[in-house]
C-alpha angles and dihedrals in degrees: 000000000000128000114256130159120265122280109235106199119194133204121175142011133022073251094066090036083055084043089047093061088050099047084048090051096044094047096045088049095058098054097258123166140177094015136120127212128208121200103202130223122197101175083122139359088252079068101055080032095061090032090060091047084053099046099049087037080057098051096045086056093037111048105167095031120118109233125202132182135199143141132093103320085048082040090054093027117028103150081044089067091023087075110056114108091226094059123098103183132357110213121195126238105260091031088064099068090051120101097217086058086076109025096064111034120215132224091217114109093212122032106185127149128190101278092194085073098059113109115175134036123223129223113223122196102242112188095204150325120265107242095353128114093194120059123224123219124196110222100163144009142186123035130236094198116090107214114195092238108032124092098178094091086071090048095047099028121213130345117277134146149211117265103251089244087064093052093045092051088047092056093045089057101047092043085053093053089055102273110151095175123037117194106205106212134182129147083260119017101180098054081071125147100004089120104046130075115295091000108253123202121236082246084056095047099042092054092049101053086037083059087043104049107032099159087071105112104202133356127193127198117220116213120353127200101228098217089056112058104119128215095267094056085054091053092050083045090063113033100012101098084177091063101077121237093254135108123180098202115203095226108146092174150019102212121085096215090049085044086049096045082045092064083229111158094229128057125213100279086049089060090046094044084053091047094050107037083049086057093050093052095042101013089193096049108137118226128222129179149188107223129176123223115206107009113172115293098009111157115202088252085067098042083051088056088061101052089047086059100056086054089048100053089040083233108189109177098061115197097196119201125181105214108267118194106225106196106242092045135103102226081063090064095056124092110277142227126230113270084235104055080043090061095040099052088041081058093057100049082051099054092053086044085058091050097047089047088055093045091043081051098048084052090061086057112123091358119127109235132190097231116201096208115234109189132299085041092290118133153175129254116211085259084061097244116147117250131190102207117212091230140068105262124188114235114267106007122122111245122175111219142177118241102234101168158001111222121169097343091310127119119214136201134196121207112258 
C-alpha cells in the first residue's frame, strides 16, 4: 500500500472543523501515514450513529489503513468505540490537540484522560482549512452550564479560553496566509474570558484584537447565548463594519416552561428584547438559531410558542434539531414524546425556517453585497446568504455585487 498523509474526517461543529487542522498538522508532522482520522461528534445519538457507519464503511475500503477515532462521542464513550473491531485507537478529546499525542504513538488502544480536569485551552497556529474559504478560530472551549438535554459538557470539560495575545497572533497568521473572513468558535463563546487574569469579556476581547489586527478584513461569531452578550459587543454590534451582520442565537426553544425544564439562562421575551435592541443598533443584522424540536413534555401550545418566535424575531438561518435523548442526562429522565412527533414537528420548524429564508432572500434583491467567494464561483454576503456570482471568481477573494435576482431558490450577484 503507498504511502499518503492521514484523513482527517470531521462530524459536528466549526470547533471540530478548528481541532481537525490541528490534528492534520500534528499528524503530518510526526511522520503518520494510512491512517484516517475521525473527529467525533455526540450532540445526538443520529451523530455517533452516522460516525460508526463511517468508521466501519472506512475500514471495509481501507483495509490496511490504521483508523483512529476521537472527539466528543470517543471523548464520552470511549470503551464504546474501544471495542469495534474496526478501531485502532480511541484519543481523547483534549489529548488530540498535543503534539506529543502524535509524535510518540502509544500502544494503548484508548487514550483518554478526565476532561473535567482540564483547565486551560491552548491556541495552536493553524496555516489553513482544507476545502474551506473562511477560517475558523477557537477562542474558547468547555462549558460550565449544565443544560437538561446537552451531553457535550462531559465531552469538552469545563469552560476555559484562549489569552487574547494568543488569538491576536492567530489572526495575524491566517490573515497572512490569505484568510479575508475568520469564524471564532468555542462550545460557549460568551462565557469568554471568566477563567483568565482581569476577566475580559468576549466584547473586550474582540475590540481589542480588532485594534490589534486591523488588516483583518471580516470576522463572524458562531452561537451566542442571548442573555450574555456584554456592553462592548454591543458596541462592536453597532459601529464595528468588520464584525459581520450575523448573529447565530442559541435558542433551543420559544416557551418559557420547556426554556425553564431546559435549564436555558433566558426566557422567551430576553430572546425578543436581543433581537430587537440588535436590530436598533444595525437595523439590517441577519439572525440564526439552534432550536429543539420535541424536547420532553412539549404540548403542542408550546411547540406552537416556538414557531410564533421565529416569526417574532424575524429569525432567518434555522438550525433544526429533533429532541434526541442522550443516556446521563436529565432531560432523559423526563417523560418523553413520540420520535415521531419529534420528526414531524422538527418538519415543520423546518418548513417556516424555508419561508423566512425566501422572504429574508427577496429582501437582498437590488441591494449592493460584499461577497467572500467559497468555491464554483458561490459566496457568502456579510448577512451569510448564499450568492452565485455571474462571474468567474477566484476562491477566497472579497467582491462587492449587486444582488440582481432571485432564481430557484438561488440568489445571484453581478460584479459592480
Amino acid at each position: 500500500m503507498a504511502k499518503t498523509d492521514p484523513e482527517l474526517v470531521t462530524f459536528g461543529c466549526r470547533l471540530n472543523t478548528y481541532e481537525s487542522e490541528v490534528m492534520r498538522t500534528h499528524a503530518r508532522n510526526a511522520g503518520i501515514e494510512n491512517a484516517i482520522i475521525f473527529n467525533t461528534c455526540s450532540v445526538t445519538k443520529e451523530a455517533e450513529r452516522q460516525a460508526r457507519q463511517a468508521i466501519r464503511r472506512a475500514r471495509r475500503e481501507n483495509p490496511e489503513a490504521r483508523i483512529i477515532v476521537t472527539g466528543c462521542a470517543a471523548q464520552i464513550d470511549p470503551h464504546g468505540f474501544g471495542a469495534m473491531p474496526e478501531v485502532d485507537q480511541v484519543i481523547g478529546n483534549d489529548l488530540k490537540l498535543k503534539p506529543e499525542t502524535w509524535g510518540a504513538p502509544s500502544e494503548e488502544k484508548i487514550i483518554v484522560n478526565d476532561i473535567m480536569a482540564v483547565k486551560e485551552t491552548a491556541s495552536h497556529l493553524v496555516d489553513g482549512f482544507e476545502g474551506h474559504t473562511r477560517a475558523f478560530l477557537q477562542v474558547q472551549n468547555g462549558c460550565d452550564h449544565r443544560c437538561t438535554f446537552c451531553i457535550i459538557p462531559y465531552g469538552r470539560g469545563n469552560s476555559r479560553s484562549v489569552p487574547i495575545g494568543a488569538i491576536v497572533d492567530q489572526v495575524r497568521h491566517l490573515v497572512g496566509a490569505g484568510y479575508k473572513e475568520i469564524v471564532f468558535t468555542g462550545v460557549d463563546v460568551t462565557s469568554y474570558g471568566h477563567d483568565l487574569p482581569g476577566q475580559p469579556t468576549l466584547g473586550q476581547m474582540m475590540r481589542r484584537m480588532l485594534a490589534l489586527a486591523p488588516e483583518l478584513p471580516r470576522v463572524r461569531l458562531s452561537s451566542l447565548d442571548p442573555v450574555e452578550i456584554d456592553d462592548d459587543l454591543w458596541h462592536l454590534i453597532e459601529h464595528e463594519p468588520r464584525l459581520m451582520p450575523h448573529l447565530h442565537l442559541s435558542l433551543q426553544a420559544g416557551d418559557d416552561m420547556i426554556l425553564k425544564r431546559m435549564k436555558r439562562r433566558h426566557l422567551r421575551q430576553d430572546v425578543i428584547d436581543v433581537c430587537r435592541k440588535a436590530r436598533a443598533l444595525r437595523p439590517e443584522i441577519a439572525f440564526g438559531a439552534d432550536v429543539i424540536a420535541g424536547f420532553p413534555t412539549e404540548t403542542e401550545d408550546m411547540f406552537a410558542n416556538t414557531l410564533k418566535i421565529v416569526e417574532e424575531c424575524d429569525l432567518t438561518f434555522l438550525h433544526v434539531f429533533p429532541y434526541s435523548e442522550r443516556e446521563g442526562t436529565p432531560a432523559a429522565r423526563m417523560p418523553q414524546i413520540d420520535p415521531s412527533a419529534r420528526k414531524e414537528r422538527a418538519a415543520r420548524l423546518r418548513e417556516l425556517g424555508d419561508r423566512q429564508l425566501h422572504q429574508f432572500m427577496r429582501s437582498q434583491l437590488n441591494r449592493r453585497r460584499q461577497v467572500i467567494v467559497e468555491q464554483n464561483s458561490v459566496g457568502r454576503t456579510e448577512h451569510f446568504a448564499e450568492v452565485h456570482l455571474d462571474f468567474l471568481a477566484e476562491q477566497g477573494c472579497l467582491h462587492d455585487v449587486m444582488i440582481t435576482r432571485l432564481e430557484g431558490g438561488r440568489l445571484y450577484g453581478e460584479r459592480i
